[in-house]
Every structure is written in C-alpha cells, then in structure tokens.
C-alpha positions as CSV (number, residue, x, y, z in Angstrom):
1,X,166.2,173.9,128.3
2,X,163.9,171.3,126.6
3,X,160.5,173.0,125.4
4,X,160.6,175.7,127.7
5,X,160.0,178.9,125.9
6,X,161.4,182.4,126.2
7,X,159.7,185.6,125.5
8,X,159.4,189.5,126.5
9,X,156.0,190.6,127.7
10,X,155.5,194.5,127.8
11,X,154.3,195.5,131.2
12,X,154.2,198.7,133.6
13,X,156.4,200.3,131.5
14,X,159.2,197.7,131.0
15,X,159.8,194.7,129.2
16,X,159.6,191.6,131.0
17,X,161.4,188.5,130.1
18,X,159.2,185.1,130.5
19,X,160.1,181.7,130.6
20,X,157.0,179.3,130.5
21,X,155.9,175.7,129.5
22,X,152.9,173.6,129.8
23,X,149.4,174.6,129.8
24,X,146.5,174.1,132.8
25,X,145.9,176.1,136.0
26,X,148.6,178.3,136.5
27,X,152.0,178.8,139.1
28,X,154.0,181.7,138.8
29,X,157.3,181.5,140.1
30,X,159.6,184.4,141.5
31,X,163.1,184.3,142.1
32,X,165.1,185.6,145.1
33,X,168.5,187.7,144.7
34,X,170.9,187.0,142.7
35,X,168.7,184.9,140.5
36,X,167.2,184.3,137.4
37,X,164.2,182.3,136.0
38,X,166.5,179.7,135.8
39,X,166.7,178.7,139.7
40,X,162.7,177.6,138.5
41,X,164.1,175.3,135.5
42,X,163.5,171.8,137.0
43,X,160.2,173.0,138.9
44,X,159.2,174.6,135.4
45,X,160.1,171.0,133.8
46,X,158.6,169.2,136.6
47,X,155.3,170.6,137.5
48,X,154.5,171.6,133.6
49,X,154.2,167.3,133.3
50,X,152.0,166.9,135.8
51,X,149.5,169.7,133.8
52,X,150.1,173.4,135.5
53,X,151.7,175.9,133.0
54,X,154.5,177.4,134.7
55,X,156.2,180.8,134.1
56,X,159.2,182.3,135.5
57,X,160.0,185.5,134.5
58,X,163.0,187.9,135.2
59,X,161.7,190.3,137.8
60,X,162.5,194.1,137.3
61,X,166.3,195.1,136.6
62,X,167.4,190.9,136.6
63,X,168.2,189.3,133.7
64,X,166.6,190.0,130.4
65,X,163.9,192.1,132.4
66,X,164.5,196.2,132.0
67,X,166.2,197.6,134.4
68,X,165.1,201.2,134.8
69,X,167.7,203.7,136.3
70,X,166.0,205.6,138.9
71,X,166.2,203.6,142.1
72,X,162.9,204.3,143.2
73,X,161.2,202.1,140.2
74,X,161.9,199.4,142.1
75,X,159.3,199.1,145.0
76,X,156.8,196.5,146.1
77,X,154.2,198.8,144.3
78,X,156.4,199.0,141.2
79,X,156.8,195.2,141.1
80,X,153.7,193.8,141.7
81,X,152.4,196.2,139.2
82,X,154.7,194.4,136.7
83,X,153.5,191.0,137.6
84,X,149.3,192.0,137.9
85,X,150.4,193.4,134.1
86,X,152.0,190.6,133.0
87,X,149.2,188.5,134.3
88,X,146.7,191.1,132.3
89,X,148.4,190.7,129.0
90,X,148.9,186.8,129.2
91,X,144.9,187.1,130.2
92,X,145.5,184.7,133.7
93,X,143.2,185.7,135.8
94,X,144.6,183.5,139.1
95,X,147.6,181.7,139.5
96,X,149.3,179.7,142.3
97,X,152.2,181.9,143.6
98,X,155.5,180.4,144.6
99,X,158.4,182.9,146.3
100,X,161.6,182.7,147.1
101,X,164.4,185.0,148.8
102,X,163.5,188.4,147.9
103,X,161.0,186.6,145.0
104,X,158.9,185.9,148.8
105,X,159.1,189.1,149.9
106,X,157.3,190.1,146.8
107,X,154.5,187.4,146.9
108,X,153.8,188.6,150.3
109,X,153.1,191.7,149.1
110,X,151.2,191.0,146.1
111,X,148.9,188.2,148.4
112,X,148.2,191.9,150.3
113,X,147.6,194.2,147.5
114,X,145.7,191.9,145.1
115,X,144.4,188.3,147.0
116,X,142.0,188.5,143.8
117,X,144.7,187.2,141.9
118,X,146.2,184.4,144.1
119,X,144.5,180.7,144.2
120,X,147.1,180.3,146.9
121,X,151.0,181.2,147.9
122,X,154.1,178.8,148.7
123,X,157.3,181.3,150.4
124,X,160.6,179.5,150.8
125,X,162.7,181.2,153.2
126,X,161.7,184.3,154.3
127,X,158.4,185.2,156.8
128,X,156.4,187.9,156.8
129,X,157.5,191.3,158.0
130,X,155.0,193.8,158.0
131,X,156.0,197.3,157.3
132,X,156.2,200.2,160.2
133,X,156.4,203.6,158.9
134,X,158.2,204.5,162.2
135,X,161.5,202.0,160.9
136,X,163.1,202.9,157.4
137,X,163.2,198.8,156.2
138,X,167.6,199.5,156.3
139,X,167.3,200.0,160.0
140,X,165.2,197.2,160.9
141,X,167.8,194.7,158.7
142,X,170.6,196.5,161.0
143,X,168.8,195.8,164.6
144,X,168.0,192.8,163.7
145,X,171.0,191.4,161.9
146,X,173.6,194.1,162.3
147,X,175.7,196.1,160.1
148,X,177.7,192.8,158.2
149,X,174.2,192.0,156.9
150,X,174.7,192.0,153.3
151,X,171.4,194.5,152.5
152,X,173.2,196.4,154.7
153,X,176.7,196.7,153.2
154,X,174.8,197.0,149.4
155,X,174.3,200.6,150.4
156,X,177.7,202.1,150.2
157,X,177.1,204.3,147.2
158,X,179.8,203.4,143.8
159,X,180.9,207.0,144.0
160,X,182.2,206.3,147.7
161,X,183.5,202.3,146.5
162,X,185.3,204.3,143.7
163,X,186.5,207.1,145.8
164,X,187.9,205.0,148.6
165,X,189.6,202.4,146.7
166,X,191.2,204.7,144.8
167,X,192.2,207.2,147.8
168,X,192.1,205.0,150.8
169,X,191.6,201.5,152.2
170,X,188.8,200.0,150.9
171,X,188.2,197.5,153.4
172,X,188.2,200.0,155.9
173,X,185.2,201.0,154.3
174,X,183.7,198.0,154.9
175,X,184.5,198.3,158.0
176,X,187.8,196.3,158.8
C-alpha cells in the first residue's frame, strides 16, 4: 500500500510486525480473527490524512507476528503485554484504541488492565463479557451459542482431526 510502512518491533518476548503511517496523536488498531493489519488499510490511509498516525500491527501468532508454540502464550495478559511493549518501544504514551472481532475483545481488556494508556476506545462487534472464574470462557460460548459455534468446534485437537479422518468419519466428528 502507498506510504504505509512495514516493520518488526521486539516486544514481550516476540517480534511484532507493524504497519503504520502518518504522524500526530495516535490510533492503534487491532484486528479480529482471521485477520491481518491489512483489514486496517483504508482506515490507516484514511485517518493518517486527516493527521493521526496509525499503526496496525499483527497481533500474536497472525501474520508476520511470532507465533509462540505453547498455547498458553496467548492470553489477554500475554497480549496486552505485547501491545503496552510495543507502545513502550515506539515511546506512545496514549493512543486512541480501535477493536474489532477478537481485536475487541482485546481492547476491552487492555481499557481494564492499563486505562493509563487509552485516550479513548472504539469496539466493532463484540460487547463486553466480563470474566467468571465459576465458567471456563468454552462453556459460556457453548450455553450461549451451542456446540456449532465455531470457538467451539476450533477445539477438536489435530491429533483427533488426523486420527478420525484417517480411521473414521470425519464429519461424524463434527458432529454429523
């Protein structure tokens, strides 16, 4: 895309792929699942001429972000921590935070862990759900939405994908 520029910031342990233009008071963008920076592009293109610098990067395990292996690197914790970091080493201090998807989810979560940072927040599409230690977060998806809720069919393990569409009917695994 015209002008906007690509780099990798080290954060939290990873390497964090950035996409930013423009310069003035901040907005940092996060995507939802299964995207990229580049569902920001014509917001990056947009906004960055009217004065904000925007940046979009790759959260954690999308894109040209690392992708650690162990599954639990990937919590609220875990990625805000990324995002205060990359904040930290691009030396913003507040920015305007726009979510989307799953990107929401996280901006709700950093808004509670660090309102210091956030001049103020924009969510498309999903509300706020606070946590109850009572529910594991896979069972509330099911009572709410049931068991064809894509979070929930994500959780069938590759070993048992692999197993059962080699020895058995895999769509009885997804429960046809």
């Amino acid at each position: 895309m015209e002008k906007i520029e690509h780099t990798t910031v080290p954060t939290n342990g990873i390497n964090m792929h950035i996409a930013s233009i423009g310069t003035g008071p901040v907005i940092l963008f996060l995507h939802g699942f299964p995207e990229l920076w580049y569902s920001w592009r014509h917001h990056l293109l947009s906004l960055s001429s009217l004065g904000y610098r925007c940046i979009a990067p790759d959260l954690r395990g999308y894109g040209d972000t690392d992708a650690p292996p162990d599954v639990t690197s990937y919590t609220a914790f875990h990625i805000v921590g990324d995002l205060i970091g990359l904040l930290d080493t691009l030396g913003i201090e507040q920015v305007f935070l726009v979510g989307h998807d799953w990107g929401a989810v996280i901006a709700w979560w950093f808004c509670l862990f660090r309102p210091d940072r956030i001049k103020a927040l924009v969510n498309m599409s999903v509300q706020f759900n606070k946590r109850n230690p009572k529910v594991k977060t896979l069972d509330g998806f099911r009572a709410l939405f049931g068991d064809d809720y894509y979070i929930c069919r994500f959780q069938v393990s590759l070993f048992a994908c692999c197993y059962t569409f080699c020895f058995g009917s895999f769509m009885k695994l997804l429960g046809y």
